[in-house]
C-alpha positions, 0 to 999 in steps of 0.5 A: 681675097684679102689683104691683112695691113699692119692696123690688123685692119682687113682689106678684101678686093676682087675681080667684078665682071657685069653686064647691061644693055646699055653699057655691054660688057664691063671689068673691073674690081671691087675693094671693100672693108666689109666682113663679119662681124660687121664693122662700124665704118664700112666702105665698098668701092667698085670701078668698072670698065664698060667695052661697050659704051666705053666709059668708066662706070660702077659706084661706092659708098662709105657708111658710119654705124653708131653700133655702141650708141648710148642713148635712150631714144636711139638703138642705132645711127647710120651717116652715109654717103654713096655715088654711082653711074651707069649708062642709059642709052648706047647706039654707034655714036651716041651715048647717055649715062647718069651720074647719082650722088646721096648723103643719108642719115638713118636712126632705128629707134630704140624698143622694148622687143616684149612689149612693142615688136615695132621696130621704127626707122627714121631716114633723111636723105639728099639725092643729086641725079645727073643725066649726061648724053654725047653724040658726033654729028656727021661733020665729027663734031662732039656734042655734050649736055648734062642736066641735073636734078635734086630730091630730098626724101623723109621716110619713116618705117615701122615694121613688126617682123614676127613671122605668122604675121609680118607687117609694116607700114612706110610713109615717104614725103618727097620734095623736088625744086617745084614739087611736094608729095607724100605716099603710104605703103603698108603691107600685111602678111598672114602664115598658114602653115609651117612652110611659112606660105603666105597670104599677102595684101599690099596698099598704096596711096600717093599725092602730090602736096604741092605743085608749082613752077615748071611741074614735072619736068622729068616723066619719072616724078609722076605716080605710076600704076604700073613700072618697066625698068626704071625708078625717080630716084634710081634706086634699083638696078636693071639689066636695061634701065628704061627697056621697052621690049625684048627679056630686058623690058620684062623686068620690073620692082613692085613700086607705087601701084605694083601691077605686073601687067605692063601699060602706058595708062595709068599714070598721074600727076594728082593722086594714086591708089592701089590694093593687092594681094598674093595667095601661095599655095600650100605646097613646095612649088612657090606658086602664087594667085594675085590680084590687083586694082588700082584708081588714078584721076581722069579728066574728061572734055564734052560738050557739057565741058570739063568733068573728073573721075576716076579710073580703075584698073584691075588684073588677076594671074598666077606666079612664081615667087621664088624669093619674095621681092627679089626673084619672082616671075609673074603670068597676069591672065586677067586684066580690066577693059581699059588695059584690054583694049590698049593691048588689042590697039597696040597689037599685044598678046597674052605673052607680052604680059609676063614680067620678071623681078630681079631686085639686085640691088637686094644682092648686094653682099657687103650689105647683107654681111651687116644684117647677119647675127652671130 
């Protein structure tokens, strides 16, 4: 629905149920300036009630795109600016939340599409995370804490998007007030046949570039082999963000190591490195084969004193990649020693594997509008 002001200038609004574990059921509506053809300044606000933690939730965003740029060195400009909060914990009396505040720059650079299908993307941006809680006490007693964190991200993509063998590489440095790091993601791509099946590898390698200060205070600023429902920067969205059992802590994104299979190895706060691929099969079934292997730094104390190595990590099953990156389901059925043996202590079965992507951050529409083409 839409209203049409005086300017010829359209406002479009709507009803918005949603739901997570956190803050149960929510009501609200969302306002927005987008549509199509895009337009150069576009703002979406969404404010939401939520019954069941009570509180006033949702996020917003205002972006300028400098669509009719003329410049030698840039195709486009992006100035932003975006804020959300949503709940992270909710039981009687006690409730947790974070608050998320992010200016942004990007610039796509400009391409000869003949002579160099890389297409390249600069991205600054800032990000202020705040993390609430609030409990009664038994003598009704109302207490709050409130921590905040800052980041600042450098990211540089290049992406050759034609579609018998998409490829891109995406290098990120990421600084915090006492650390520095530095990661390489790059994906390859390989079509077979005319219903575009693939066959996909994926590599990644981070490291921490400086440490110093009160190091890690926050668990999320490690590396991770594997992830449940949750990110640093908080940057997706879940159904239960920090989820650990039940269908809500079987959801997760492919991030730094990407194994589907969930363990509680395979972290660091050195280095990480990890390799993986996807085979789809040749038929309209999206069913895939995967395997992934990954190395982390281990420290080992004997007799004859201290000593590092690495450990590896390594897992192989099938899965159903209904929508690449955005709604996959994945059956791991082989995985290495070391996660073996965690499953047998922690009483884990064959089904505690299966996991789930719903990147629904992806689904956003006023996003999606801007990438259609006329």
């Amino acid at each position: 629905m839409g209203l049409e002001r005086n300017d010829r200038s359209s406002l479009y609004y709507s009803l918005l149920p949603a739901w997570n574990g956190h803050d149960g059921w929510q009501v609200g509506f969302a306002l927005r300036n987008t549509t199509f053809p895009s337009q150069r300044t576009e703002w979406v606000l969404a404010p939401l009630y939520a019954f069941g933690s009570e509180r006033l939730v949702g996020g917003a965003r205002i972006e300028h795109h400098f669509d009719r740029i003329r410049s030698r060195s840039f195709q486009n400009i992006h100035v932003g600016l975006s804020g959300r909060t949503s709940g992270t914990f909710h039981d009687h009396d006690a409730v947790a939340w974070y608050e998320k505040l992010s200016p942004s720059v990007r610039f796509d650079l400009k391409r000869d599409p003949l002579t160099r299908p890389w297409a390249h993307t600069i991205g600054l941006r800032g990000i202020r995370i705040w993390n609430a809680s609030e409990f009664t006490s038994d003598d009704e007693v109302v207490h709050h804490y409130k921590t905040s964190q800052d980041y600042v991200e450098l990211q540089h993509s290049m992406a050759d998007a034609r579609k018998l063998h998409p490829s891109s590489i995406t290098t990120t440095l990421t600084a915090a007030e006492d650390w520095l790091r530095g990661s390489v993601e790059m994906k390859q791509a390989f079509a077979y046949n005319t219903r575009n099946k693939q066959f996909r590898v994926r590599a990644f390698a981070g490291s921490f570039l400086y440490k110093g200060g009160d190091f890690l205070t926050n668990g999320l600023d490690a590396w991770g082999l594997t992830w449940g429902p949750e990110d640093m920067l908080y940057d997706h969205a879940y159904f239960e963000r920090g989820a650990t059992k039940d269908f809500t802590g079987r959801q997760f994104n492919k991030q730094q190591g990407a194994f589907k299979t969930p363990f509680l190895q395979g972290g660091s706060d050195t280095w990480i490195a990890s390799v993986g691929a996807e085979l789809d099969m040749p038929f309209k079934l999206p069913l895939a084969f995967f395997a992934t292997a990954g190395w982390v730094p281990i420290t080992k104390v004997d007799q004859d004193g201290k000593s590092t190595s690495a450990a590896a990590y390594i897992e192989a099953g099938v899965g159903l990649p209904v929508i690449k990156d955005v709604l996959e389901i994945w059956f791991p059925l082989f995985v290495s020693q070391r996660i073996a043996d965690e499953e047998e202590y922690l009483e884990r079965s064959v089904s505690d594997r299966i996991r789930f992507v719903i990147a629904l951050e992806k689904l956003d529409p006023t996003r999606l509008l801007r990438n259609l083409r006329p």
